[in-house]
C-alpha positions as a printed NumPy array, in Angstrom:
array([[-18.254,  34.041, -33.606],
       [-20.315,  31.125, -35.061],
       [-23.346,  30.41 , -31.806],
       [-24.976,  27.027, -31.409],
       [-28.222,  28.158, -29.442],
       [-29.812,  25.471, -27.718],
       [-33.52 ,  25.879, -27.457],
       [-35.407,  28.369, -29.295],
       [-39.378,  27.505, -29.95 ],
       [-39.592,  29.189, -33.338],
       [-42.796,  27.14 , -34.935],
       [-44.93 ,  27.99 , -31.326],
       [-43.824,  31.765, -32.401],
       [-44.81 ,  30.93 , -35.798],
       [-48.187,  29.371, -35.603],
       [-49.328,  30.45 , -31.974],
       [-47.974,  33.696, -32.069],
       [-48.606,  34.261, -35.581],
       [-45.285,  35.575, -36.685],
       [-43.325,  35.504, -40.184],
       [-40.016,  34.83 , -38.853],
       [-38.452,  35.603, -42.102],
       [-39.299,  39.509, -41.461],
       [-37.167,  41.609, -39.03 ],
       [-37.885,  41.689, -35.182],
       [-38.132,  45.177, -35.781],
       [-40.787,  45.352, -38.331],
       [-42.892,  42.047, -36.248],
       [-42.54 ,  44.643, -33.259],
       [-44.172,  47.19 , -35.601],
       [-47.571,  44.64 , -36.546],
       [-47.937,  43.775, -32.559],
       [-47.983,  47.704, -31.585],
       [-52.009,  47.022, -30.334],
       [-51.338,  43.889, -28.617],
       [-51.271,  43.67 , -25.063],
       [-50.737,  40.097, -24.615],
       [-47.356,  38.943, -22.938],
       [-44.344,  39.728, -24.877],
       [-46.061,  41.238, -27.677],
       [-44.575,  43.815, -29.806],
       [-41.244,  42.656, -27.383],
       [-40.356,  40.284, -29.074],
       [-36.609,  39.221, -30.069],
       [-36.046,  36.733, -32.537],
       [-36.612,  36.466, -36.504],
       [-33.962,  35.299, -39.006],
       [-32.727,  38.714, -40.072],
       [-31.237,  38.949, -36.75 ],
       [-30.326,  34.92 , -35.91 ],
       [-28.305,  35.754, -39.382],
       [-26.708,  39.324, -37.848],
       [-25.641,  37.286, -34.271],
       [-24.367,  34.102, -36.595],
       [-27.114,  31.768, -35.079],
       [-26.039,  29.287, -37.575],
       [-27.472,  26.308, -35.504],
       [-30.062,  25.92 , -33.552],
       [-32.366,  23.113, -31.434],
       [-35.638,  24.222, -32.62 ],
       [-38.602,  22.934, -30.984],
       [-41.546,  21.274, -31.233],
       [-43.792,  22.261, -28.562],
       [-47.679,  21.183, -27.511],
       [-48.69 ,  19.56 , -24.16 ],
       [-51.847,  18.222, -23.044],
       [-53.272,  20.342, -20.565],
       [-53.872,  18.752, -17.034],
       [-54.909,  20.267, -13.634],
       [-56.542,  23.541, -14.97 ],
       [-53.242,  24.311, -16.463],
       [-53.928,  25.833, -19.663],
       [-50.499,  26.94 , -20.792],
       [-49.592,  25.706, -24.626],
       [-52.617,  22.599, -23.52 ],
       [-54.567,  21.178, -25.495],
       [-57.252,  18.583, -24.258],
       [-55.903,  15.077, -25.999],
       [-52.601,  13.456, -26.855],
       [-54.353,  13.53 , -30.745],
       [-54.388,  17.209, -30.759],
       [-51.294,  17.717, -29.62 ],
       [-49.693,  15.292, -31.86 ],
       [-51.491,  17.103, -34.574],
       [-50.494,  20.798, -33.41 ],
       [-46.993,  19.496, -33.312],
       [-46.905,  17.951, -36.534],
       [-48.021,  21.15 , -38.186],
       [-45.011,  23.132, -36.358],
       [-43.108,  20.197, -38.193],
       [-44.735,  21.006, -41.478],
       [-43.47 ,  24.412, -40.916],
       [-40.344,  24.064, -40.558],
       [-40.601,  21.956, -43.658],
       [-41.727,  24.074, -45.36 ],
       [-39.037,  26.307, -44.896],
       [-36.281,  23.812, -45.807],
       [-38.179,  23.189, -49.162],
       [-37.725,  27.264, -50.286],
       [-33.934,  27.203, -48.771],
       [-33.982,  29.08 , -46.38 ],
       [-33.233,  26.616, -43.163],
       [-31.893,  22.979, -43.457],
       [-32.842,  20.42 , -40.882],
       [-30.037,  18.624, -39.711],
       [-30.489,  15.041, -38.632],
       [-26.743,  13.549, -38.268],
       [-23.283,  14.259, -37.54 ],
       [-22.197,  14.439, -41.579],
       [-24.809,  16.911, -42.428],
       [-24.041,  19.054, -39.271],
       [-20.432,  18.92 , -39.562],
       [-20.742,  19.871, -43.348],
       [-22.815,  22.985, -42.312],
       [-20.519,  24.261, -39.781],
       [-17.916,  24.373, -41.75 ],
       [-19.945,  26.524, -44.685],
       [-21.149,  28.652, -41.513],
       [-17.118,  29.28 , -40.678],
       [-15.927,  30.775, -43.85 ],
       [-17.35 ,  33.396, -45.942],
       [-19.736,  31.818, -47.633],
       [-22.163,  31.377, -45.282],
       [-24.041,  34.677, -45.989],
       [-25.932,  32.143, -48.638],
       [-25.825,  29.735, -46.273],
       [-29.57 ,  28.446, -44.778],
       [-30.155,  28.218, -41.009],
       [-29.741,  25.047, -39.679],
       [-31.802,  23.283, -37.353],
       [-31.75 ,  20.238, -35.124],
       [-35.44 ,  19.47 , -34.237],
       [-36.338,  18.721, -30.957],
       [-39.502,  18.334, -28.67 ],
       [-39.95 ,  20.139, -25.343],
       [-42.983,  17.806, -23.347],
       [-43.332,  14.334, -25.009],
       [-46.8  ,  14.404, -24.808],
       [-47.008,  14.659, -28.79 ],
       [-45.871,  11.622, -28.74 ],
       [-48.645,   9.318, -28.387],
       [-47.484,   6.407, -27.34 ],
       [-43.34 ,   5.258, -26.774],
       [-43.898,   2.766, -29.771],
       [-44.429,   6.267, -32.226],
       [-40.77 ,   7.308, -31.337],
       [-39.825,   5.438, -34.84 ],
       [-42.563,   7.323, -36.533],
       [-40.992,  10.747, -34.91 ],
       [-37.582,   9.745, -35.856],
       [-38.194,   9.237, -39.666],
       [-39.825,  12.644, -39.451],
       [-36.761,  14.09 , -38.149],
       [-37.399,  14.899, -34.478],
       [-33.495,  13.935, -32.434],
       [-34.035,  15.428, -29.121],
       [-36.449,  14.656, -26.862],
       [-37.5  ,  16.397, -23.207],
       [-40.14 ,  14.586, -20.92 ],
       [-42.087,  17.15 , -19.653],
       [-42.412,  20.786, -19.51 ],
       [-44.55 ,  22.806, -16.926],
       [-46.729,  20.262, -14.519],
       [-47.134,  16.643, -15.419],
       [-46.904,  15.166, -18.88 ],
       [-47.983,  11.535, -19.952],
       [-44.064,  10.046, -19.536],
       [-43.177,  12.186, -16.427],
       [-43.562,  14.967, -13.709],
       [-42.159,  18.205, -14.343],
       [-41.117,  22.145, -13.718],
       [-43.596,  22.739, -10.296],
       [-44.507,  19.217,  -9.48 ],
       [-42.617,  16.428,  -7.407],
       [-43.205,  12.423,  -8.475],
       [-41.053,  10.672, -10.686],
       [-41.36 ,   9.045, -13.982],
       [-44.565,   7.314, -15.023],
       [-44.402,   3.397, -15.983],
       [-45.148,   5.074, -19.824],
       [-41.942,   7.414, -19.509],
       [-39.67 ,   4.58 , -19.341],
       [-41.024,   2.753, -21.668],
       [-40.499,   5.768, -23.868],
       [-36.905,   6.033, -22.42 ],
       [-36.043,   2.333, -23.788],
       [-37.83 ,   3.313, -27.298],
       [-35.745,   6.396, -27.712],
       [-32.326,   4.672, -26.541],
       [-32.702,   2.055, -28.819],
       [-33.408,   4.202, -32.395],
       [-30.544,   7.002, -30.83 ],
       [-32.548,   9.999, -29.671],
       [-31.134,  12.491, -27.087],
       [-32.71 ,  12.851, -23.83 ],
       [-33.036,  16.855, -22.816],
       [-34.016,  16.753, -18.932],
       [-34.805,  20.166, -18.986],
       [-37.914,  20.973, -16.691],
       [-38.069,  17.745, -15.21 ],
       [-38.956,  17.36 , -11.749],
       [-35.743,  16.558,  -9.43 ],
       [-37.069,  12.939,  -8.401],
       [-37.803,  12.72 , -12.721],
       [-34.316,  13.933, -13.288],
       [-32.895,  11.179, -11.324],
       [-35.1  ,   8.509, -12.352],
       [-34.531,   9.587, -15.889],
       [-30.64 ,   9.705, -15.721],
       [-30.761,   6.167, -13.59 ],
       [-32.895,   5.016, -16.795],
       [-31.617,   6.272, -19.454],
       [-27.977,   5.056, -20.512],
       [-27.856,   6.803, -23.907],
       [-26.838,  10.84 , -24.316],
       [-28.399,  13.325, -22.528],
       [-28.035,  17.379, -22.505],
       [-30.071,  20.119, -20.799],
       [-31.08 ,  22.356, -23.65 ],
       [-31.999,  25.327, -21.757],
       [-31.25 ,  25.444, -17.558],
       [-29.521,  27.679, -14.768],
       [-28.116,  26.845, -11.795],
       [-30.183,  26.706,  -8.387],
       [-26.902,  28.076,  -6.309],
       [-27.184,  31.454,  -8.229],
       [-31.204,  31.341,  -8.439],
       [-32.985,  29.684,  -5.979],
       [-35.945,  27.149,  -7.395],
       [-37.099,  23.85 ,  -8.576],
       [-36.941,  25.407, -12.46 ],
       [-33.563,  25.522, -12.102],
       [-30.314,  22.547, -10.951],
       [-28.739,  22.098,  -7.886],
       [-25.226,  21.868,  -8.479],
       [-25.568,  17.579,  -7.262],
       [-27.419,  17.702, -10.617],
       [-25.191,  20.068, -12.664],
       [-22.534,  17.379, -11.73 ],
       [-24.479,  14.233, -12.134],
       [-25.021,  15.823, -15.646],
       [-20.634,  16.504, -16.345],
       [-20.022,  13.11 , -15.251],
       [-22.65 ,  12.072, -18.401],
       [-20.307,  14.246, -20.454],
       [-23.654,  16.485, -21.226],
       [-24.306,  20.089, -22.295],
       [-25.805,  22.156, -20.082],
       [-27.402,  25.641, -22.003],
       [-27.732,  28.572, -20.22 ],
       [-31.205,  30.541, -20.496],
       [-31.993,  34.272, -20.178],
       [-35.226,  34.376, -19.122],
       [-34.819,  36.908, -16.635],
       [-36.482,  35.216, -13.541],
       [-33.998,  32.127, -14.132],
       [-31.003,  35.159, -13.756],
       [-32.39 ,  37.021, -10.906],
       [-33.146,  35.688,  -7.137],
       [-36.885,  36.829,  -6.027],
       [-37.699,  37.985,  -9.705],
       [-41.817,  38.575, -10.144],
       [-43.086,  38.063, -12.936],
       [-44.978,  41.145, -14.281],
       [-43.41 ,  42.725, -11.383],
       [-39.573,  43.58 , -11.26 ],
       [-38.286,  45.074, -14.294],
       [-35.472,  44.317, -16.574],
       [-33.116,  46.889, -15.439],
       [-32.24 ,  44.449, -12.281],
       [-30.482,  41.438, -14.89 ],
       [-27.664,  42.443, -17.445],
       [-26.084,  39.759, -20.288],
       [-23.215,  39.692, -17.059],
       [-25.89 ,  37.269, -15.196],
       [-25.336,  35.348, -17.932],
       [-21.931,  35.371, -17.919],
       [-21.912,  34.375, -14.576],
       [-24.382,  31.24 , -14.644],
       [-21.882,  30.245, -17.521],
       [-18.719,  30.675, -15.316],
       [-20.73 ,  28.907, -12.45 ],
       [-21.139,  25.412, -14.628],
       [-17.356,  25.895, -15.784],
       [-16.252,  26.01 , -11.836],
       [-17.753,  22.953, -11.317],
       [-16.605,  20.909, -13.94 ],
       [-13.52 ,  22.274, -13.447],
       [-13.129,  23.371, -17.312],
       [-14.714,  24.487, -20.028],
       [-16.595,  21.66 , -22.105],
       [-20.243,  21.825, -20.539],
       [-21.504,  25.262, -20.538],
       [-22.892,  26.581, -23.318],
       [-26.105,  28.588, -24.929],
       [-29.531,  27.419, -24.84 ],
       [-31.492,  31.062, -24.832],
       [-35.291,  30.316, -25.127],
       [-35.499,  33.211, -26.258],
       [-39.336,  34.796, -27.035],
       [-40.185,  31.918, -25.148],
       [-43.415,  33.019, -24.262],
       [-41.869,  35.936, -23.047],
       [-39.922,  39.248, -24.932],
       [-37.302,  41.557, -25.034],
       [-39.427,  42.949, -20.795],
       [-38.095,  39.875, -19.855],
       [-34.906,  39.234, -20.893],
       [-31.794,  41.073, -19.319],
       [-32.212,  44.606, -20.108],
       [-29.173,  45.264, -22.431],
       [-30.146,  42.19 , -24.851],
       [-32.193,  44.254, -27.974],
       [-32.694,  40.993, -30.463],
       [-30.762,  37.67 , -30.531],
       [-27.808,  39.122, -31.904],
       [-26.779,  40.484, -28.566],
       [-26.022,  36.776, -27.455],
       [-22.632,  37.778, -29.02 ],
       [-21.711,  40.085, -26.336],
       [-21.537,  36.755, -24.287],
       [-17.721,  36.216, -25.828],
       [-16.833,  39.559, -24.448],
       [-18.047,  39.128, -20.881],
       [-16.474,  36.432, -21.064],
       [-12.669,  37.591, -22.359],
       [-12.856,  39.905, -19.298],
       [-13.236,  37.274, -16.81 ],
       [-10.095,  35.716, -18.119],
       [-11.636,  32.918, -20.769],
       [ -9.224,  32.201, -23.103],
       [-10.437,  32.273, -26.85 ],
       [-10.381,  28.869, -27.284],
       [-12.493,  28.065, -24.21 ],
       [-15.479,  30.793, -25.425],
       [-15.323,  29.431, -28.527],
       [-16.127,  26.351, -26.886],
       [-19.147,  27.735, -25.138],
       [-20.475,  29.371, -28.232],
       [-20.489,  26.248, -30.242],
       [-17.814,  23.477, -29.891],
       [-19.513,  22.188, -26.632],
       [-22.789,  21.621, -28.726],
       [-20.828,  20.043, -31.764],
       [-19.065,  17.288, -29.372],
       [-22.173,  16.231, -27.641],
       [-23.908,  15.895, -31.252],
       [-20.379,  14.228, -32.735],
       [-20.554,  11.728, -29.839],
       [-24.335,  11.178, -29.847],
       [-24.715,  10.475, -33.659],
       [-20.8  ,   8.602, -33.934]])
């Protein structure tokens, strides 16, 4: 069944992580052997295997924050050098679309088109396609350079990550948005760029849906009732978020599936692809039907295959999802919803 995934950060595995994507998990496994960095020779994703679990669209990020507080994670020490590491994640995935093997997709006639090669048999020749997006704003300079971002292809946007950003606070802080993130918030409502609120603090996430009257999705988010903590949405927000008509993606890092995970700590064997299931069915009871929940994996997001629920090998096992879900009594219709067609309304509507 054709999978939309929501948020998978394949140039920061790229560049950062130094991986040819085009080779199999397996054999990228096989090169990290020695490492003994986080995630290494663990990790899950490559496009052999988005091809075998019919990732046929992604949101593929963008991904460089400035680092503040003694917070070093993906920082780097001006907004210049993180516009410039994020541009050259952009020149990758260029770079790819000019040998054929992915196509960025920046509106509704190019992404319709491709679904529908990805649905019948041809699609084995098909490329990959991608909707770029940007997790922490901070590459963007200044909300006046959201034009220059557009051109370049960049339609979602998320305004923070981990601590605070330039435009607002996020995952682990509490404070709202700064005078600079709504600023940014008019820019990108007025050229027609989607608002991800993923990792935003909850007095951000407010602040930001208050502000921002234009489409918004969570690319990658659980649910706080299943998993306690701030990373993850209360169900006031989950709602706030179905009355927007958004897309909410569930994510598998395994501390976002399973209360009182530690990191480094409890292993894998405690989370199955069933916790997925069930943060999925959780969204679904509260909208009261099927056309919010959906896939946003984040998969070898700084993390592997130690870290995800224990019975998921590569990304192809995101297609045991439909079955998990046929047993708890989702009609066909309804998963293929989840899968995909909840991803292709929100971009239909957004880019109509």
């Amino acid at each position: 069944m054709l999978l939309i995934d929501g948020h998978l950060d394949l140039a920061m595995n790229a560049l950062i992580w130094n991986r040819d994507l085009t080779q199999s998990v397996y054999e990228i496994r096989r090169q990290e052997t020695s490492m003994t960095q986080k995630g290494r020779a663990m990790g899950t994703v490559a496009f052999p295997e988005m091809r075998k679990g019919e990732v046929g669209v992604c949101l593929a990020t963008v991904i460089a924050r400035i680092a503040r507080n003694g917070n070093p994670l993906l920082g780097y020490n001006s907004p210049e050098i993180a516009y410039a590491m994020a541009q050259g994640q952009l020149a990758y995935y260029r770079i790819l679309e000019a040998q054929g093997k992915i196509r960025i997709i920046k509106d509704w006639e190019t992404l319709n088109a491709h679904v529908e090669e990805w649905l019948n048999d041809s699609h084995r020749n098909a490329p990959l396609g991608f909707i770029l997006s940007m997790e922490g704003a901070d590459p963007i300079i200044n909300p006046k350079q959201v034009k220059s971002w557009w051109k370049d292809g960049l339609r979602v946007v998320s305004l923070s990550h981990y601590g605070v950003s330039t435009y607002a606070h996020g995952t682990g802080t509490k404070g709202g948005l700064t005078p600079l993130g709504r600023e940014l918030l008019e820019e990108m409502h007025s050229i027609g760029m989607i608002l991800d609120v993923t990792h935003l603090s909850e007095e951000s996430f407010w602040e930001a849906l208050d502000a921002f009257p234009g489409p918004v999705i969570a690319s990658h988010n659980n649910c706080r009732a299943l998993v306690p903590g701030d990373r993850q949405f209360s169900d006031e927000q989950i709602q706030a978020l179905i009355k927007r008509d958004a897309v909410i993606g569930v994510a598998l890092d395994a501390w976002m599936l399973y209360p009182g995970w530690v990191k480094g700590k409890t292993p894998n064997t405690v989370v199955d692809m069933q916790s997925v299931a069930d943060q999925i069915d959780h969204i679904c009871r509260l909208a009261g039907n099927r056309r919010h929940a959906a896939i946003g994996s984040d998969l070898d997001g700084g993390f592997g295959k130690e870290q995800c629920p224990h019975d998921l090998d590569t990304i192809a096992d995101l297609q045991k999802i439909p079955i998990l879900l046929e047993k708890m009594g989702y009609p066909e219709g309804d998963i293929k919803l989840i899968m995909h067609g909840n991803w292709l309304r929100l971009f239909r509507t957004a880019w109509s």
